[in-house]
C-alpha positions as CSV (number, residue, x, y, z in Angstrom):
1,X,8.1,24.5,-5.9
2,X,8.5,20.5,-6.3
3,X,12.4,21.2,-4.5
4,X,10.4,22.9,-2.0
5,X,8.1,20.2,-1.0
6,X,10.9,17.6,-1.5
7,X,12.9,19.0,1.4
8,X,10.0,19.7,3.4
9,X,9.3,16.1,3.0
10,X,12.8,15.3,4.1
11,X,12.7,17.5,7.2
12,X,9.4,15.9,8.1
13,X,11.5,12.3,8.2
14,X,13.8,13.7,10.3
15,X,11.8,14.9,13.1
16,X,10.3,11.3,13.3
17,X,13.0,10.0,16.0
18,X,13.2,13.5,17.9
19,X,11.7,13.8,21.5
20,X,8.3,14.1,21.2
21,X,8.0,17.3,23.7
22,X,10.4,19.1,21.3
23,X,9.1,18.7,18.0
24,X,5.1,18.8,17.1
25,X,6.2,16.6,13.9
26,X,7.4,13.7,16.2
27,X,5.1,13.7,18.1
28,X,1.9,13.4,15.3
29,X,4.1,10.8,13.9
30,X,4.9,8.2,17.1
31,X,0.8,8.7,17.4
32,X,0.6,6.3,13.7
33,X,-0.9,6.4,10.5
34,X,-4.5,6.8,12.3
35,X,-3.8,9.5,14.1
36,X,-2.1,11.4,11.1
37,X,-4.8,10.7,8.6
38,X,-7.6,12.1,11.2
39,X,-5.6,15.1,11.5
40,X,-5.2,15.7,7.8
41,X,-8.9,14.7,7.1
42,X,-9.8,17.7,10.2
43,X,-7.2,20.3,8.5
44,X,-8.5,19.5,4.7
45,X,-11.9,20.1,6.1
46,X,-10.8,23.9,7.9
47,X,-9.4,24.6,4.6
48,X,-12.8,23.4,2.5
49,X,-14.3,26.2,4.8
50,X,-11.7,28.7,4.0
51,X,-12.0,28.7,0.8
52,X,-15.8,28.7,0.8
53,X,-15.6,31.9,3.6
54,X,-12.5,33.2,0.8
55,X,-11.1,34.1,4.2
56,X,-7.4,32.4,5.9
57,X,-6.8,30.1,2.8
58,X,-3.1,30.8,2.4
59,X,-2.5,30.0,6.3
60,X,-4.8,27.0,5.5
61,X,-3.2,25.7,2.8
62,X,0.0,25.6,4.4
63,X,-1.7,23.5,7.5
64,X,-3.1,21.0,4.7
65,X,0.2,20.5,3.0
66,X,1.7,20.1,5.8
67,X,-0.2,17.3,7.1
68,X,-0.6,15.7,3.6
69,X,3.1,15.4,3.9
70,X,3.0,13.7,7.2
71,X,0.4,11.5,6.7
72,X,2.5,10.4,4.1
73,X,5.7,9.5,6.2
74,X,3.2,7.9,8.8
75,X,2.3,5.3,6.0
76,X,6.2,4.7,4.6
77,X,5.2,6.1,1.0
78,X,7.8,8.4,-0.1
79,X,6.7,12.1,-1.7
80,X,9.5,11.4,-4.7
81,X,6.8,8.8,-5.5
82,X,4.2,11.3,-5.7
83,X,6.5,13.2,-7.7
84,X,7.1,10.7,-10.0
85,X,3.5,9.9,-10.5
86,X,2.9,13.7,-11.4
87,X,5.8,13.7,-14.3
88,X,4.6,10.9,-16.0
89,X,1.3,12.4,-15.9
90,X,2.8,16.0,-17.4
91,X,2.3,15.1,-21.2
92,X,-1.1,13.2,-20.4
93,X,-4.8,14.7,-20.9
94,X,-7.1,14.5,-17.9
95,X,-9.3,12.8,-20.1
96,X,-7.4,9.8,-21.4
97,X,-5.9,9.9,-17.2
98,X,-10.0,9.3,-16.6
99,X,-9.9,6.6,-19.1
100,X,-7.3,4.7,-17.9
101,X,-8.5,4.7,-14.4
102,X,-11.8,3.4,-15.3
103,X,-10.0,0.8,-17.1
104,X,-8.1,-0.3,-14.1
105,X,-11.1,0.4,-11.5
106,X,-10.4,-1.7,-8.2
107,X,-13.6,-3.8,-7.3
108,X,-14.2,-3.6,-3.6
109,X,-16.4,-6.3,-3.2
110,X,-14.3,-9.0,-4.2
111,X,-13.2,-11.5,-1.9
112,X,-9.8,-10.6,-0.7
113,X,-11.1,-6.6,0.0
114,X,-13.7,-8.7,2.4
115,X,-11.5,-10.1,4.0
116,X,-8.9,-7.2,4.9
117,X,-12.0,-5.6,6.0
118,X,-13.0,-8.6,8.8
119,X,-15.9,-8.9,7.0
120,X,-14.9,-12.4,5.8
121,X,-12.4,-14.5,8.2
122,X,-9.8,-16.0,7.2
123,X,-6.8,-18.8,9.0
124,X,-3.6,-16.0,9.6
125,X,-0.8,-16.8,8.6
126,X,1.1,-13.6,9.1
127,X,0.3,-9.8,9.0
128,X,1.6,-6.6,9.1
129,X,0.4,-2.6,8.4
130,X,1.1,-3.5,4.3
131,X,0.6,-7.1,4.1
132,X,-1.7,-9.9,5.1
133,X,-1.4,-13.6,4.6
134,X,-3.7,-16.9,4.9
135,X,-4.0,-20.3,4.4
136,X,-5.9,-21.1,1.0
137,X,-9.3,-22.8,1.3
138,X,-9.2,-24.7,-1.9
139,X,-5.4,-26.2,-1.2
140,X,-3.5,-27.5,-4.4
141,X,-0.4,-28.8,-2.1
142,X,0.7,-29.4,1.3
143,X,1.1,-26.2,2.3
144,X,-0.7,-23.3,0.1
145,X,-0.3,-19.9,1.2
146,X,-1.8,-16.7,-0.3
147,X,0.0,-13.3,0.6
148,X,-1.8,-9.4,-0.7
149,X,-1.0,-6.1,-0.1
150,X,-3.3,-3.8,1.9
151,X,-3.6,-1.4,-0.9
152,X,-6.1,-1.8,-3.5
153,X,-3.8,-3.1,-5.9
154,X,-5.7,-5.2,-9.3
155,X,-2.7,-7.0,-9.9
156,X,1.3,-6.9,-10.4
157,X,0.8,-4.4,-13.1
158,X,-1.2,-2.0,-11.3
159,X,0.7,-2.7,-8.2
160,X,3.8,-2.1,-9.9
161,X,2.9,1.1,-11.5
162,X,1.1,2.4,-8.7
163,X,2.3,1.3,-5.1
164,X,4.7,3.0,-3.7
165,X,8.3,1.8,-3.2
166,X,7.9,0.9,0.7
167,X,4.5,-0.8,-0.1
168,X,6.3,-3.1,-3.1
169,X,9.5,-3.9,-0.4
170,X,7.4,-4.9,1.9
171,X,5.4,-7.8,0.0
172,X,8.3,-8.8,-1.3
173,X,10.2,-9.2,2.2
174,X,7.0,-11.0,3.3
175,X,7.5,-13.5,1.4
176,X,10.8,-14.1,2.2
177,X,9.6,-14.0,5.9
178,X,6.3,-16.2,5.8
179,X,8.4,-19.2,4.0
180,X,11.0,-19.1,7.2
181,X,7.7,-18.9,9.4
182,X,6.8,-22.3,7.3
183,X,10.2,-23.7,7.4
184,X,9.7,-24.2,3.6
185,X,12.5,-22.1,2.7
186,X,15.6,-22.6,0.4
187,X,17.1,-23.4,3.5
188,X,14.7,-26.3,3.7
189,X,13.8,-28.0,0.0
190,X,12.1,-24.8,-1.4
191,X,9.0,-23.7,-2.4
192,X,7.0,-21.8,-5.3
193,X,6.0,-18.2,-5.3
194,X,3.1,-17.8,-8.6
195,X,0.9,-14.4,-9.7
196,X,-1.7,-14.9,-11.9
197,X,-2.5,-11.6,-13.7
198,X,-5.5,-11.2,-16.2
199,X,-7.9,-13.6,-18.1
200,X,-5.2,-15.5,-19.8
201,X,-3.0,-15.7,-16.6
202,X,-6.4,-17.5,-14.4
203,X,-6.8,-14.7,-12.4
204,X,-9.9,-15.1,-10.0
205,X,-10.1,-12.3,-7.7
206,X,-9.1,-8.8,-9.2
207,X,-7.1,-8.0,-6.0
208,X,-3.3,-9.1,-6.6
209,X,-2.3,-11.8,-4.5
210,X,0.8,-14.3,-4.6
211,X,0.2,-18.1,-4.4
212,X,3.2,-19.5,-2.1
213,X,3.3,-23.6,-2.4
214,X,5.7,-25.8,-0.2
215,X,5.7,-28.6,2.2
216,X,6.1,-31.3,-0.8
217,X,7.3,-31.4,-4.8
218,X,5.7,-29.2,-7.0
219,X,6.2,-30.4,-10.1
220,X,5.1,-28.9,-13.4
221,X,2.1,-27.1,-12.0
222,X,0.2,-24.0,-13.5
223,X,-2.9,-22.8,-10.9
């Protein structure tokens, strides 16, 4: 079933550069990650009522799958991810699964989920559909920059263990990108990337988010 889905998956990558008045895949895709989610949310709810009416579920189902699939490739996460996710979770109860989420529970009210949601402004320093980054309002040096992922990520561990492999190349060519922005580059005289993770690592705000320092020497400094 999974080899199924996988090339299904594949096809649905394929269609995404074909003429949009040939292929129905295309075009949902060209129309963005919006557009795909509100058509997966409107098939997931036709299929809530077949189920319910026990009437049409199987052509339903297909419909749902479908578009799960595409909303997918609209948001770069690969279904081998997916995939992945669901092996390691083969030889694990539901129960201690439950646990560990609860464990790990993102906190939407901290500061940096504000922020991605315009509720709190911030000084923009560079942004993209995975990644945004600002100026620091407490500064430590001349130039202090703080880059996070979209996702609700707690911090590198969850992010690692959870984000998918587009979502973790992404912040990591931001980086790259934002210190060429700054001129602060290795190019340049350098700079200093720094993660806090945890209690014992300082971490303030349960959303994961990289420190970038530049513009003078850093020295032997731990934030």
């Amino acid at each position: 079933m999974s080899n199924f889905l996988l090339e299904l998956a594949k096809i649905i990558k394929s269609r995404k550069n074909e003429d949009i008045e040939k292929s129905y895949t295309s075009l949902l895709l060209s129309k963005g990650f919006n557009e795909c989610l509100s058509k997966f949310k409107e098939e997931s709810k036709e299929f809530s009522q077949a189920i319910k009416d026990n009437s049409n579920i199987i052509h339903e189902s297909a419909d749902v799958i479908y578009h799960f699939l595409v909303t997918l490739e609209s948001r770069g996460v690969m279904f081998t991810d997916v995939i992945k996710e669901l092996e390691k979770r083969k030889n694990q109860s539901g129960i201690d699964e439950k646990k560990k989420k609860n464990k790990m529970k993102y906190d939407k009210s901290n500061i940096f989920a504000k922020i991605l949601r315009n509720e709190i402004p911030c000084d923009k320093v560079f942004e993209n559909e995975y990644v945004l980054s600002f100026y620091d309002v407490n500064p430590q040096k001349k130039i202090h920059i703080l880059v996070i992922p979209k996702g609700e990520y707690i911090d590198l561990d969850h992010f690692n263990a959870k984000a998918s492999e587009k979502e973790i190349l992404e912040l990591q060519k931001s980086i790259s990108h934002i210190v060429k922005m700054l001129k602060i580059s290795n190019d340049e005289k350098g700079y200093r990337v720094l993660s806090n993770v945890g209690k014992n690592g300082g971490q303030e705000v349960p959303h994961l988010h990289y420190h970038i320092f530049g513009g003078e020497k850093i020295g032997k400094m731990v934030v």
